[in-house]
N, C-alpha and C positions, 0 to 999 in steps of 0.2 A: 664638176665643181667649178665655182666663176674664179675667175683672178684674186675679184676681192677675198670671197673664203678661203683659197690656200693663206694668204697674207694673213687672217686671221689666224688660220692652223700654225703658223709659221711664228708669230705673235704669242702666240699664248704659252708656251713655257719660259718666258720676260714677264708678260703681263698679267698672265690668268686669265680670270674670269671678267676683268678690264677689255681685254685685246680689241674684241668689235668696238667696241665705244670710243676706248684711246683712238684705232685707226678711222674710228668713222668721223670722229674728231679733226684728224690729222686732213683727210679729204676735205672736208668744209671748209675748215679754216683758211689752210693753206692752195690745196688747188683748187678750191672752187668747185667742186665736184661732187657729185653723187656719190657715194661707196660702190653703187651696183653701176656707175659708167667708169669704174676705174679699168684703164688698160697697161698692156705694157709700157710704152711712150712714159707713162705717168711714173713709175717704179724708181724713177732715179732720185724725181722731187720726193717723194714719197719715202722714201729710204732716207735722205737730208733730213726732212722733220722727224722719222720717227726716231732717230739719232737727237736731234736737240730736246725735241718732247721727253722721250726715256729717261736723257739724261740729268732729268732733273726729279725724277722719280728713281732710278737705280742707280747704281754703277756705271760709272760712264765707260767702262770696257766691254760692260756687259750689253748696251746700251748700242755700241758701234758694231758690236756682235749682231746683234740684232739686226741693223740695219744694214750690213753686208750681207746675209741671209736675205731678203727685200729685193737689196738690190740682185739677188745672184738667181731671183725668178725671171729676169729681163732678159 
């Protein structure tokens, strides 16, 4: 399994059936990246937007949850 799919595994009970999209999202916009070139290095920026992105869709505890999970695959 790549990086990027745990982060989706990891993602989807926050986002559902959202999670690849959100996080394929969250790669483009913000670092600039493929989803399928996402590495470890990447997981910190990666964790920061999916934390602001979330939080404006859920719970913003739930949202940092999230995004320590992210960060805690690095």
């Amino acid at each position: 399994m790549s990086l990027y799919e745990t982060v989706v595994n990891t993602g989807k009970p926050y986002l559902g059936p959202a999670a690849e999209s959100f996080i394929a999202r969250q790669c483009k916009s913000h670092l600039k990246i493929d989803p399928a070139a996402l590495s470890r290095p990447h997981l910190k920026e990666l964790a920061k937007w999916m934390e602001i992105g979330g939080g404006l869709i859920m719970d913003s505890a739930k949202a940092a949850e999230m995004a320590k999970k992210i960060l805690a695959l690095s």
